[in-house]
Every structure is written in structure tokens, then in C-alpha cells.
C-alpha positions, 0 to 999 in steps of 0.5 A, spaced: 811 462 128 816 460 123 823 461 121 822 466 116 817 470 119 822 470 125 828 473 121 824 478 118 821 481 124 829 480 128 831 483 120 826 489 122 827 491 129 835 491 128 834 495 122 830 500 126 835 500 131 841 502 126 836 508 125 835 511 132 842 510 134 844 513 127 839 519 128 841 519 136 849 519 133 848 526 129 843 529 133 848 529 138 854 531 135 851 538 134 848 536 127 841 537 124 839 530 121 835 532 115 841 536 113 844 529 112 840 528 107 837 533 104 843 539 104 842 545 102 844 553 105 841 556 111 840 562 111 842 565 117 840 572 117 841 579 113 842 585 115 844 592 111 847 598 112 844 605 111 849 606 106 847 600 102 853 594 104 849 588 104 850 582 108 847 575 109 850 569 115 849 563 111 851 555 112 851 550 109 852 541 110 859 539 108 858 533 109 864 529 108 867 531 114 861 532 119 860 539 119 858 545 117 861 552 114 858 558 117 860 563 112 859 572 112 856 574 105 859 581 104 856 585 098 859 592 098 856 597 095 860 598 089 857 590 088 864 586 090 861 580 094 867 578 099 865 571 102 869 570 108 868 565 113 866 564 120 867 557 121 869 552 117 868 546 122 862 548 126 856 545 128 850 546 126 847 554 128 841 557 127 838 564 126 843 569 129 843 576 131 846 582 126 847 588 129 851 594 124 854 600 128 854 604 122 860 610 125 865 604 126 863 601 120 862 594 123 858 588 123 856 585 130 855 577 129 851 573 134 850 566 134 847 561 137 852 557 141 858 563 141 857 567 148 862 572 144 860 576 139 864 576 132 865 583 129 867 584 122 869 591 120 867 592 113 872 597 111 877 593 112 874 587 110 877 584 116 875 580 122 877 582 129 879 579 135 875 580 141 883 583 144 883 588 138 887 584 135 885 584 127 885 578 123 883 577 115 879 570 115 878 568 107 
């Protein structure tokens, strides 16, 4: 074997190496690999209630910091769109489960790796702590 077929071969298998431990890195901080390269929303889930308020769970790869934003899209019945954000640092979620409590007024959010649910009140705009507590997240 020669030199040069010998540097290839190592120049190869170490460049094959640097890809399973990159793929492993991601894979393993809760971020979903072909994210990294080609980013794009993710729609999460979409739900609407009976008297026509629209929403949608969308995420999205930031990139620059390693994670993700999971964001609520409301769109109101006299067509204001409210984007509020669930999590700006989060990692990488799938489909999520909406569940609207019409006399409340209120959005139940599951996602896939919270055990609570988040709930969102859309006549406040607001959402609210599992204490009762209410909070405003823009």
C-alpha cells in the first residue's frame, strides 16, 4: 500500500468519524439533525375554536444558539394575529396535542416532552401558570 493511498484512507475514516460524532452530539442535545441543514417550521398542531379563533403550534431552528423557538400563532376572530412564544430555548418537539375549552376560552397545549400542559387564555391573551398565576409571553 502506498503513502498516498494510506493518507487517503486515514483522511477518510477520520472525516467519517467527525460525522457520527457530530450527527451523535446533535442527536443527543435534543436537536433533530436535518434541521441543521435544512431549517424550516414545523408545524405542530392547529386547532380552531367554534367561534372561528384560529391556532397553530409552530417551531422553528434558530440555529445560532442550538435550539429551538416553539411559538403559539393566534389568529383572532377579527383577523389580529398574536404570535406569543412558548419557548425560546427549547429542544426539538414533535406534534403536540390542542385541546380547546370553549366556555373558558382557553387553549390547552401538550407537548411532547412537558408532563404539564400549557394553557393559554384567548380573551386575555395571556398564558397562565399552573398556580393560577397569569403571565403575558410575547
Amino acid at each position: 500500500m502506498t503513502a498516498r493511498k494510506t493518507r487517503w484512507i486515514i483522511l477518510v475514516t477520520t472525516a467519517l468519524i467527525a460525522l457520527v460524532a457530530a450527527f451523535s452530539y446533535v442527536s443527543l442535545n435534543g436537536i433533530w439533525p436535518p434541521d441543521v441543514f435544512f431549517p424550516k417550521p414545523t408545524l405542530l398542531g392547529v386547532a380552531e375554536s367554534s367561534s372561528g379563533e384560529q391556532f397553530k403550534v409552530i417551531q422553528f431552528w434558530k440555529g445560532y444558539d442550538l435550539s429551538y423557538t416553539t411559538q403559539l400563532e393566534h389568529l383572532s376572530v377579527d383577523g389580529t394575529l398574536r404570535i406569543s412564544v412558548i419557548d425560546g430555548d427549547d429542544l426539538k418537539q414533535w406534534p403536540c396535542s390542542l385541546q380547546i375549552i370553549e366556555p373558558a376560552k382557553e387553549l390547552i397545549i401538550t407537548l411532547s416532552d412537558r408532563s404539564a400542559p400549557i394553557e393559554y387564555r384567548w380573551d386575555k391573551k395571556q398564558f397562565i401558570l399552573s398556580a393560577g398565576r397569569e403571565r403575558v409571553r410575547d
